[in-house]
N, C-alpha and C positions, 0 to 999 in steps of 0.2 A: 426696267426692273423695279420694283414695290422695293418700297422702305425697308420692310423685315430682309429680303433678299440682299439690299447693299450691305444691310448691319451684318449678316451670317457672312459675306462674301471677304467684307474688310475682317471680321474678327478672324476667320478662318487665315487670311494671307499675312496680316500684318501681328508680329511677336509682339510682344509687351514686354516692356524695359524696367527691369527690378533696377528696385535704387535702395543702394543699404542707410544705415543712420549717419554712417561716414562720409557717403559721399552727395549725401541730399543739404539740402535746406529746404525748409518749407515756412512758407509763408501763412500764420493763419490759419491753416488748415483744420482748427477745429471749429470757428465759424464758417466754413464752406459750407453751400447747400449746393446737396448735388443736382446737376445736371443733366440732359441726356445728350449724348456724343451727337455732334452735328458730324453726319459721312456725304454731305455733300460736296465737300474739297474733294476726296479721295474716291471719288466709284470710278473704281481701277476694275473690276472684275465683271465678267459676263460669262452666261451661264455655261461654254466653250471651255473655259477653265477650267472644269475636272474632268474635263476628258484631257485639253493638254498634260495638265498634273499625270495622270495617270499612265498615259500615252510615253510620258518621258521619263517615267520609273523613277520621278524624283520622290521617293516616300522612302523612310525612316526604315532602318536594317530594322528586319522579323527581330519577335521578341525569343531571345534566348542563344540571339544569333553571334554572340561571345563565347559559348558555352564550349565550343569547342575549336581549345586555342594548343593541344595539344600534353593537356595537363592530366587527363586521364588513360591516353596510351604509357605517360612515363609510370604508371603507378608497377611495384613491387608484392604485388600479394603472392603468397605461399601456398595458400589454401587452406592454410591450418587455423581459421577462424573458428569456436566454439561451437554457431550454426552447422558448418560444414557438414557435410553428408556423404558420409563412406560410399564411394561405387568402386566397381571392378576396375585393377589398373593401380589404385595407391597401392603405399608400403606403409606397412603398420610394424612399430616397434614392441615388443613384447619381450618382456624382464619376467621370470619366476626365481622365488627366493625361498629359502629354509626347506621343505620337505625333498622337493625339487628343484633344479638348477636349470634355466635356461634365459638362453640369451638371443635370439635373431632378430632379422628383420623380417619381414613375411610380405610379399604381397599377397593382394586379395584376386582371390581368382574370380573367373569370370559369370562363377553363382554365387557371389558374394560371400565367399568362405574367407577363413583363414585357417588354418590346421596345425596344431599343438600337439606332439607324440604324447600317447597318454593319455589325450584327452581327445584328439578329434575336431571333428571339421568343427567352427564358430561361425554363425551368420553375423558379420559384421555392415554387409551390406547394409544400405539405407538410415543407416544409425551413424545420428551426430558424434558428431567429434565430442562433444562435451557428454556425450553416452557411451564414448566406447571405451572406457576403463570398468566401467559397472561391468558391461556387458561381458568380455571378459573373463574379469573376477570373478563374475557370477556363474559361468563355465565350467572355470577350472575348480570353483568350488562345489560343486557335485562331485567331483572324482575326488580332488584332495580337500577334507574337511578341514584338518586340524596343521598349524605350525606352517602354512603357506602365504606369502605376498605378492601380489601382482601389481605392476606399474607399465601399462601400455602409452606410446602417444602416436601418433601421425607422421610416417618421416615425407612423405610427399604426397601429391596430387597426379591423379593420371594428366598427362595435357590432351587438351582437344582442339577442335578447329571449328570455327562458326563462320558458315557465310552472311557476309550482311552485302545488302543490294536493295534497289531502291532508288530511293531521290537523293544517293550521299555521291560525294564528291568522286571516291575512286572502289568504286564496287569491289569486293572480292573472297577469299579465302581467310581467315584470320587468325591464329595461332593464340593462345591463349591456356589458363587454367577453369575447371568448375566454376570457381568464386568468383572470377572478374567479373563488375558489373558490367551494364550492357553499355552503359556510357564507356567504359575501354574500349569494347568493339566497335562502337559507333566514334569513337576519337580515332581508331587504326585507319577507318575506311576515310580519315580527312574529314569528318564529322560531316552532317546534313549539308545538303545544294539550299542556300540562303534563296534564289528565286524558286528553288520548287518542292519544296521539301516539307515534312509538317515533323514540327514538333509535338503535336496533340496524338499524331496516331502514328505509334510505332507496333509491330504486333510482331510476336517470337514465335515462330514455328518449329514443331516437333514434327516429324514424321508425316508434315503434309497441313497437320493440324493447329490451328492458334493456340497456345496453353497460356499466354499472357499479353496484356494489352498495358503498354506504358505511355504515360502524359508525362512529359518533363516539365509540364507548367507546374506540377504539382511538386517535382523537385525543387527547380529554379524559387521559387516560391516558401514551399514547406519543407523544403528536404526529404522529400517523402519519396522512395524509390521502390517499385516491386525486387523483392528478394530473392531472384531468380537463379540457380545451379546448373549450369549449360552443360552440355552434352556433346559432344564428339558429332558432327553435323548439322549441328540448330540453325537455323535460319530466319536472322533479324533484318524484317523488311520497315524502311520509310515509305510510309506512303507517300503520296502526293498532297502538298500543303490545301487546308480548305479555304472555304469562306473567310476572307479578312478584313478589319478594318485598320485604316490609319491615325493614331492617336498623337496630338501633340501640345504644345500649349503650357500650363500652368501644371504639371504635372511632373511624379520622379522616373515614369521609363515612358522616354518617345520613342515610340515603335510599330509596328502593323503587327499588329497583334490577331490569331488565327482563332477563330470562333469554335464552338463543340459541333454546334450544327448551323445552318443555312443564316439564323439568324442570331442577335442576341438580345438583350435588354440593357438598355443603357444603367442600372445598376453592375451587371455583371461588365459590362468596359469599365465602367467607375474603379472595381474591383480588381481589375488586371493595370489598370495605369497608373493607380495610386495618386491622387489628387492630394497637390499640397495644400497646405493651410489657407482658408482666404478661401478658395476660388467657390464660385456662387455662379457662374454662367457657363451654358454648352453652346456650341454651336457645329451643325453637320450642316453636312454640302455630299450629296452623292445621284445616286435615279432612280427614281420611283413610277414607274409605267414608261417606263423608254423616256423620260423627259428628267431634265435636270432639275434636282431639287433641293432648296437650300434653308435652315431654320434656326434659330436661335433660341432660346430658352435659359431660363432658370433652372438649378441644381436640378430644385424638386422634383419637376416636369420632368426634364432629361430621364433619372431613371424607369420612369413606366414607359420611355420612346422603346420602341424597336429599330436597333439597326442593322443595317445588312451589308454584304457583301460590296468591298469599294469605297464603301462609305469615307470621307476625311473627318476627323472628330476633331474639336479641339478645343480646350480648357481655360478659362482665365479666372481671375479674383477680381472681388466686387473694387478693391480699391483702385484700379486703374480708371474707373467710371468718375470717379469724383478729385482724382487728384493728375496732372499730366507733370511731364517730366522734358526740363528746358535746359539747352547744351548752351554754353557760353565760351567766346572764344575768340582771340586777339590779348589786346593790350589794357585788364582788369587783375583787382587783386581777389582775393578771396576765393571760394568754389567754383570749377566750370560747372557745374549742376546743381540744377534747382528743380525739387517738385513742388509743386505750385497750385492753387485751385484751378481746377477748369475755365472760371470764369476771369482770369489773369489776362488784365491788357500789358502791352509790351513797356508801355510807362511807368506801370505800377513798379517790375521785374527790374526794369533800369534804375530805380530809386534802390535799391538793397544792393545794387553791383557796385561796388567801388572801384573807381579808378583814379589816376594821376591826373588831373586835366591837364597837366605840364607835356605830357608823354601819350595821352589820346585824343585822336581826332573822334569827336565828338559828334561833328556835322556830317560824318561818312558812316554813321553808324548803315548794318543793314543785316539781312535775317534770310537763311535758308532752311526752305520747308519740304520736307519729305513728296506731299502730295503735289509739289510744283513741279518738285523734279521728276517726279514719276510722270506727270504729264507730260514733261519736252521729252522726255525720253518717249515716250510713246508718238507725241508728234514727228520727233526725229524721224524715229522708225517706219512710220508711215510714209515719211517724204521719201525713201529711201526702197521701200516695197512701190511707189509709183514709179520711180526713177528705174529701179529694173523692171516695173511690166511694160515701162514706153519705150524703154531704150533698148530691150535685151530681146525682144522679141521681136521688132519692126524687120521688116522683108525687103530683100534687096534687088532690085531689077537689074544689075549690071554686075561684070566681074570685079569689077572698079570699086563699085559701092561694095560690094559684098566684103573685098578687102578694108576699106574702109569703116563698117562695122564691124568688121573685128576686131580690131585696134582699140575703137570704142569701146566694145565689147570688154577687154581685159581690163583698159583704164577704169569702166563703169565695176567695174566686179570687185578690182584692188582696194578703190575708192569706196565701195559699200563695205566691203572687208571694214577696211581702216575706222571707220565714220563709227561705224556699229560696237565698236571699242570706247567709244566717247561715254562718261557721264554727266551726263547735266549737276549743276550743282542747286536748281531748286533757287538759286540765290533772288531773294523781293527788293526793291526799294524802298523803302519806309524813313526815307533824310531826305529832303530837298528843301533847298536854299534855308537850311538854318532851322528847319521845323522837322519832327518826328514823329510820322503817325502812328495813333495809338491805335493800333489794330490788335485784333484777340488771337491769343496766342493758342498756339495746336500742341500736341504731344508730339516731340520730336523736333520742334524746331531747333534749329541753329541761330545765338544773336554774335554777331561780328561786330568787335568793337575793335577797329583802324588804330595803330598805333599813330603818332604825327609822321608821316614820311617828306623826305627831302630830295626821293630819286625820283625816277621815270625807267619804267623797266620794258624792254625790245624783246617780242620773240617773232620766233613765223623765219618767215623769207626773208631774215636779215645778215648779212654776212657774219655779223657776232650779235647774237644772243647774250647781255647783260644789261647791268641798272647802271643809270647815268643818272650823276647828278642832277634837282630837276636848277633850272634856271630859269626866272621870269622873263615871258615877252615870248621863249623857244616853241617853234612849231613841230607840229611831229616830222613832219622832212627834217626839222633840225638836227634831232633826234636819231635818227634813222642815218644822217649822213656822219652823223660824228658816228653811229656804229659799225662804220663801213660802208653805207651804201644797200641796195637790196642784192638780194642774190638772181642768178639769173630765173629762177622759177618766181621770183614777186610778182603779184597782180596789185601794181602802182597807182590803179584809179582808187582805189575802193580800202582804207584802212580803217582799220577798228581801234576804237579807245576802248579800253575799261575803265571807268572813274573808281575811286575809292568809294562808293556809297554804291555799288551796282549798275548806278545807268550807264549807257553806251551810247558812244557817238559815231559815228564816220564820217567820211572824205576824202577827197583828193591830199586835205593836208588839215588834221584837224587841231583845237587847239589845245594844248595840252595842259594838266596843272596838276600838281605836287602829287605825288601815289598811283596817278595811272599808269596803265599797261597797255603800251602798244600791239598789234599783234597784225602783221603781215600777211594775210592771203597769199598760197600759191595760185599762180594762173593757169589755167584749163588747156593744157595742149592737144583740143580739139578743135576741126572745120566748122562744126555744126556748132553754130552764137545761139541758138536756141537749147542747147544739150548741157553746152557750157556756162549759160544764164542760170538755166535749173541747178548745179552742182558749185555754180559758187553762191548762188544762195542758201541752199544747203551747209555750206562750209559758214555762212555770214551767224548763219544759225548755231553751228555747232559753238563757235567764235563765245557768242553771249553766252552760251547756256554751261559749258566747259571749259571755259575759258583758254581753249586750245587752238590751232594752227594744225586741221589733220593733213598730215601727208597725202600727196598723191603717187 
């Protein structure tokens, strides 16, 4: 993979760590000259990776896909809003005063009349609510000119039923009034299906016919909602969601966000993710001619790209390029964090840390790094994808063996299980005998600084797991016997040290000093010394890198 390819791949996987003014320190940082990101530690990614991403539906909930949490089915409306639109089925109140006297309710029939003795049928149909006291009025004043008053208002709405169907969660019939928006009926049906569902294209059918097309981007957004009067069998269809991209990064809504057509312009995603402050760099990763393809760029660039369907997009600020951000941690006073120039050796970072030298071990100092870890862990995982293709598929000539590989079989499977729970902890050496390499610090590192310890701590296949006193001259058998002894699963050739500064030792019996951590191997209860070679080395692995003891 080319340069531009590692940069697109890491800025695509790995977040960027905002540090407020509370909890930074910075060193300097207005003489910095920036740098460009060395992604040589970290090419973690190949070009497989947006298809797994993709494949594993690990992408960011559709935008808008809050919208319905149940807060527009509980709505209350009457229908007696100003807009409103008289149809057959309301009751209209109707007051005559002074020349004549009358008082009813009326419904509206179903030619949109209402009918007044004396005066005769009234077309109130089709006529707003905030029009039909004119209307009316203006009626009754043809027959009675002189010394009459009229005061009409709306006592109800006919109710209707709208089917909604489509890509919503529970398809069906929905009871309602005229004026409920279409968001009520699309909240009754359990709102839109989040994997299939679009929120750009909803379309309301009359009689067969589309009469309106609604975008909720444009609500969720503007508020902006078609003002649509439903009808006693409408039928509001979800289509099926389109083309999507997935947006993440330095931005205020991460989400997959669904395009108008096939493709878009990277101003218009700009547009829908809303870029916070700062961010100057894009980066996509998706397929262009059936092959995977990955790019980085600047703002500017970005908006004339086209992207398309699948695409991963994702956003950052130019200060991360020049400034990295450093976790501190053990026995120091002052801040665990510090942003720092890029070009910050671990020397520099330790001159601003204050400590007790009374109360820290100094000589054990050590540093854990993101890109380390990420590598045992993928080492790990490798050792453990050969372990079942050697062990889990081998063929058996006998009934003997056959039983015998099975056995195997569960041990190897339990034991991948287990193993495949482990984190590496990334943890470097950088102390030995008294000296502190000054090595150039990454974003993300971790520095450990040891407080003084005076135990020695036992775990693994010990009958008791705890810290002992340490004592000069004691060997780890010492150790191990004052905790009881091993238990019977210990594998007693082979013990691991952790020292206080990260290195590792082993042995039969190693020797121990002030802060290490013994850790007990179980032993392999399996025939085949070749199967069991492979899996406690494995374990000797996990040992350093997780500083654990995995069960078998």
């Amino acid at each position: 993979m080319n340069r531009l390819h590692k940069l697109s791949a890491l800025f695509l996987l790995l977040s960027m760590l905002q540090v407020s003014n509370s909890q930074a320190q910075s060193l300097d940082a207005a003489g910095t000259q920036v740098e460009q990101a060395d992604l040589s530690a970290v090419g973690l990614l190949n070009e497989q990776q947006h298809q797994n991403a993709l494949l594993s539906h690990d992408l960011p909930a559709p935008f808008g896909s809050n919208l319905f949490t149940g807060g527009f089915s509980d709505s209350r409306e009457d229908g007696l809003n100003p807009g409103y639109v008289i149809q057959p089925g309301d009751r209209v109140s109707v007051r005559i005063w002074g020349a004549i006297e009358f008082n009813e309710s009326l419904e509206v029939d179903p030619r949109g009349n209402i009918f007044l003795p004396s005066v005769g049928p009234i077309m109130v149909g089709g006529v707003k609510n905030k029009d039909l006291n004119a209307r009316v009025s203006q009626a009754v004043g043809t027959v009675f000119i002189d010394n009459v008053k009229v005061y009409t208002s709306l006592d109800s709405s006919q109710p209707v039923a709208v089917f909604v169907t489509g890509n919503v969660i529970a398809p069906g019939r929905y009871a309602g009034i005229p004026s409920n928006s279409i968001l009520y009926y699309i909240d009754k049906a359990g709102g839109i299906d989040p994997d299939k569902g679009s929120y750009r294209k909803i379309e309301l059918l009359r009689a067969g016919r589309v009469i309106e097309k609604v975008d909720l981007y444009r609500f969720i957004r503007d508020g902006k909602l078609a003002n649509v009067q439903f009808q006693d069998g409408d039928t509001i269809l979800i289509k099926e969601r389109g083309d999507a991209v997935s947006v993440s990064g330095d931005v205020v809504d991460t989400a997959l966000f669904e395009m108008v057509g096939k493709q878009a312009s990277g101003q218009e995603v700009m547009n829908m993710a809303r870029l916070l402050p700062g961010v100057s760099y894009a980066g996509i990763s998706g397929i262009r001619n059936n092959k995977p393809y990955s790019a980085y760029m600047p703002i500017a660039e970005f908006k004339n790209v086209t992207v398309s369907d699948g695409d991963l997009i994702s956003f950052r600020a130019d200060q991360h390029d020049s400034v990295i951000v450093v976790d501190v941690e053990g026995s120091h006073m002052g801040p665990s964090r510090f942003a720092v120039p890029r070009n910050t050796h671990l020397q520099e970072l330790l001159d601003f840390i204050e400590v007790d030298p009374q109360l820290t071990d100094l000589k054990a100092i050590s540093l854990k790094r993101q890109s380390v870890a990420m590598r045992q862990k993928e080492a790990l995982q490798e050792s453990l994808k050969r372990l079942e293709a050697r062990y889990l598929t081998a063929s058996s000539q006998t009934d003997e063996e056959s039983a015998i590989r099975a056995q195997e079989a569960q041990l190897i499977s339990q034991f991948v299980m287990n193993a495949r729970q482990a984190e590496p902890s990334g943890r470097m050496v950088v102390a030995r005998k008294g000296k502190i390499a000054n090595i150039l610090l990454q974003s993300g590192d971790t520095i450990t600084i040891p407080g003084v310890s005076d135990s020695v701590l036992l775990s693994g296949e010990v009958l008791v797991s705890q810290a002992i006193l340490f004592e000069k001259g004691l060997r780890a058998l010492d150790y191990i016997n004052r905790s009881g002894g091993f238990s019977q699963q210990a594998l007693t050739n082979r013990l691991v040290v952790l020292h206080a500064n990260g290195e590792v030792s082993s042995g039969k019996n190693p020797v121990i000093l002030a802060g290490d951590e013994i850790i007990v191997l179980p032993k392999v209860p399996v025939k085949n010394l070749q199967l069991a070679s492979t899996i406690v080395d494995i374990l000797y692995k996990i040992a350093i890198a997780a500083s654990v003891a995995v069960q078998l």
